[in-house]
N, C-alpha and C positions, 0 to 999 in steps of 0.2 A: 760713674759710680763703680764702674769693673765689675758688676754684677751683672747678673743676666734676668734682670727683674720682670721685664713681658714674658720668661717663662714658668714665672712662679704662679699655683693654682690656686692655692687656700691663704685669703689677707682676711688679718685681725685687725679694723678699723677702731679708733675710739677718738669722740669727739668730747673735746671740752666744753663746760660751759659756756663758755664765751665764746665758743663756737655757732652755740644753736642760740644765745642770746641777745637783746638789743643794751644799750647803756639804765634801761630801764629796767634791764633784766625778766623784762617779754619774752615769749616765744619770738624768735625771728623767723617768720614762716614763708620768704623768699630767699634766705638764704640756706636754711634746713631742704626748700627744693629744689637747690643749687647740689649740695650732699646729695641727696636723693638721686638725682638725674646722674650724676657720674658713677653712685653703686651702681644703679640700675645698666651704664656703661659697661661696668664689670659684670657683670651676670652676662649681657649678650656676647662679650668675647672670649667668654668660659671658664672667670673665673668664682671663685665661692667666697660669699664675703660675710664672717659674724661682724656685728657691729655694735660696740662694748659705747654706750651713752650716758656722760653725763646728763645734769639739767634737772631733774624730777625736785630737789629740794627747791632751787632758784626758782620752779614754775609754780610748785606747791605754794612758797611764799607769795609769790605775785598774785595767782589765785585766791589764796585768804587775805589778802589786802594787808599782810604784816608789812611793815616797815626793813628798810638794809639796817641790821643790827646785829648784834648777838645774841643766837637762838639758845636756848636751852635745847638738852638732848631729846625731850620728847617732844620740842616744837620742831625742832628736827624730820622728826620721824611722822609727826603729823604732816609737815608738810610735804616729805616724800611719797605718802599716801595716795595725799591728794595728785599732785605731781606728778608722780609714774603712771598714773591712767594717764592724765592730758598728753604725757608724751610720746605713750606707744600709739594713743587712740591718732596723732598727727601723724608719725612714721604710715602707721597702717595705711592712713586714707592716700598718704603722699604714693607710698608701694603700687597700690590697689590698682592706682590711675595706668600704671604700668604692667599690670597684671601679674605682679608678685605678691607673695604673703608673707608673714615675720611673725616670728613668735617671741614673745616674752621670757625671759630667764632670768628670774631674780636668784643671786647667787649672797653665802657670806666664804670669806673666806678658807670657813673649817669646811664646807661642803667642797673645796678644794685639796685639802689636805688630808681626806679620812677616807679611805682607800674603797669602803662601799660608794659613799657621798660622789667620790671621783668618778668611779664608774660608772654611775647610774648616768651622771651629769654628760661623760664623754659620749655615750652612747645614744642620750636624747641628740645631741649635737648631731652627731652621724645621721640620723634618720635625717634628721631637719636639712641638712647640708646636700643627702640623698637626693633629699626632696625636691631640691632647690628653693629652700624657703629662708627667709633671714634672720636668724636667729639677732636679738635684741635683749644685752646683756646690762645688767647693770646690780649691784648692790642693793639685797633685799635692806634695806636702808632702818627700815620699821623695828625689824628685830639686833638687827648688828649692830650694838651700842660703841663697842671698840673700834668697830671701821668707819662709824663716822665722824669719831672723834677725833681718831688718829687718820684714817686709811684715805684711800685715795682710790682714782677708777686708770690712774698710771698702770700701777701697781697690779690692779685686777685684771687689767688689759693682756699685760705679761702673763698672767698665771691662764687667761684663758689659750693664749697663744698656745702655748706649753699643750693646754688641754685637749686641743684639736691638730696638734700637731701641724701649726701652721708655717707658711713660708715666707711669710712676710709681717713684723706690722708696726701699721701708722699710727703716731699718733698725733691727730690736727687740734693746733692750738690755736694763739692769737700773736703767735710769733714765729719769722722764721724758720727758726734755730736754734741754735747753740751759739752764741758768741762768746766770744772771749773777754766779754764783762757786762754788764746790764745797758744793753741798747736804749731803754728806758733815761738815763740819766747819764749815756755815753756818746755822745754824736758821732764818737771813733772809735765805736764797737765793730767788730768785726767777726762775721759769720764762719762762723768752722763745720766745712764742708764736709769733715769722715773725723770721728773718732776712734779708735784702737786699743785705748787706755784710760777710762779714767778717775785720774788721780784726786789727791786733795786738792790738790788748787783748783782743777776743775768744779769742785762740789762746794769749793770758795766759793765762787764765781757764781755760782746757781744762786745760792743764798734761799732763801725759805720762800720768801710771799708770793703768792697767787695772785690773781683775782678777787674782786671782792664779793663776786659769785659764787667764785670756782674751790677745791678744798686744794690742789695742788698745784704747781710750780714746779720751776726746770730741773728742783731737786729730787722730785717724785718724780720725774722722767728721765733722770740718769738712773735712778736706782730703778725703774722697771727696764730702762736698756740694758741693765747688770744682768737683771733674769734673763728676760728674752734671749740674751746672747749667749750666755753660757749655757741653755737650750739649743744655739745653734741657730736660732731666728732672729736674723738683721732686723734692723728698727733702724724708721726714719722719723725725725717731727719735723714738720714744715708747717706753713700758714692758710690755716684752712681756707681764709679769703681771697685768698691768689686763684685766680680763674681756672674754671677746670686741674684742678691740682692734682686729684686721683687719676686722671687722664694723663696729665703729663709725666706722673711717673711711669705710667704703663707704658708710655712712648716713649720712653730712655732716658727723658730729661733728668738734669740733675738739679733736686729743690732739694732745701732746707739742709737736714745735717745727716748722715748715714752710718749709723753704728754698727758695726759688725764683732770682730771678735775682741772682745770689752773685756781689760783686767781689770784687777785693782780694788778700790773702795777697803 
């Protein structure tokens, strides 16, 4: 990667839905302790990790026993209610077992933006990071009507980057990478290992759809590489399910795709 990535301190993690999900859109709670076990890798080799989480609406549904459909905005946010307890109350117990702690950060956007808001926010951060505690970031969901309709936790991922002035961050999906066409429906799709630039055809190539859990797609992970980068903080996505993945970056390896200094758009 030509970086020097086992000396970076402070990683902005974020996990998609379909990261911490089963095809049933369950908690996956062997592979959430798969996650778990290699933060907790990072914290013993010193580094500091927020961890920006999907999930809370996908769990809240499964919990009310709603159907996969289309939610209206306040079944939305009902089920993120529900949701965001089960998902921190899982991180926690996961943590515990390890003897770390995590705190909860529901954020919207404008508390990103609004120069008290920012502050207040950066500075809870720093005590918490102080502390060694793990901060657990996600979209106050219930009130931010525009972010869940539009927004994404790519996106938020980036801005928290930014927030804590971090040096690295990931974001694990249920893919790879970046290919140079939709692997999904390309058998000779091929993975693009470092981007530099990118362009329209690249943002072609993303195309929109997600998951049928998840709110975002490879589109809303170029455009939070755009932030992050022009921040000055490389971003990688790789495939959360690949064994020890947070470990093998730490040990030089080269996974999924590496953006660095990103024009364009």
């Amino acid at each position: 990667m030509n970086l020097n990535i086992q000396s970076f301190k402070r990683i902005v993690i974020k996990i998609g839905t379909s990261s911490l999900t089963n095809s049933s859109g369950e908690l996956d709670l062997p592979q959430i302790q798969k996650l778990v076990e290699q933060m907790v890798w990072l914290h013993q080799i010193g580094k500091e990790v927020v961890l920006v989480s999907s999930g809370a609406i996908a769990n809240g549904r499964i919990a009310l026993g709603w159907e996969i459909k289309e939610l209206t905005i306040p079944e939305k946010q009902a089920a993120a209610s529900v949701g965001q307890v089960l998902l921190t109350q899982t991180y926690n117990e996961l943590l515990k077992i390890y003897g770390l702690k995590s705190a909860q950060i529901l954020v919207t956007k404008e508390d990103l933006l609004f120069k008290n808001r920012l502050t207040n926010a950066s500075n809870t951060m720093e005590v918490l990071l102080k502390n060694k505690i793990i901060p657990i970031v996600n979209e106050n969901d219930t009130v931010a009507v525009d972010e869940i309709k539009f927004g994404d936790n790519d996106t938020l991922s980036a801005m928290v980057a930014k927030l804590v002035n971090a040096d690295l961050l990931i974001l694990l999906s249920d893919i790879d990478g970046l290919y140079n066409s939709d692997p999904r429906i390309n058998s000779d799709a091929r993975l693009i290992p470092e981007v530099q630039e990118i362009t329209p055809k690249l943002m072609a190539v993303a195309g929109e759809k997600g998951t049928v859990w998840g709110s975002g797609g490879m589109r809303t992970k170029l455009l939070a590489a755009k932030i992050a980068t022009n921040f000055g903080i490389p971003m990688i996505i790789t495939n959360s399910r690949k064994k020890n993945i947070l470990n093998r970056i730490f040990q030089g390896e080269s996974v999924g795709t590496l953006f660095r200094e990103v024009s364009g758009i």
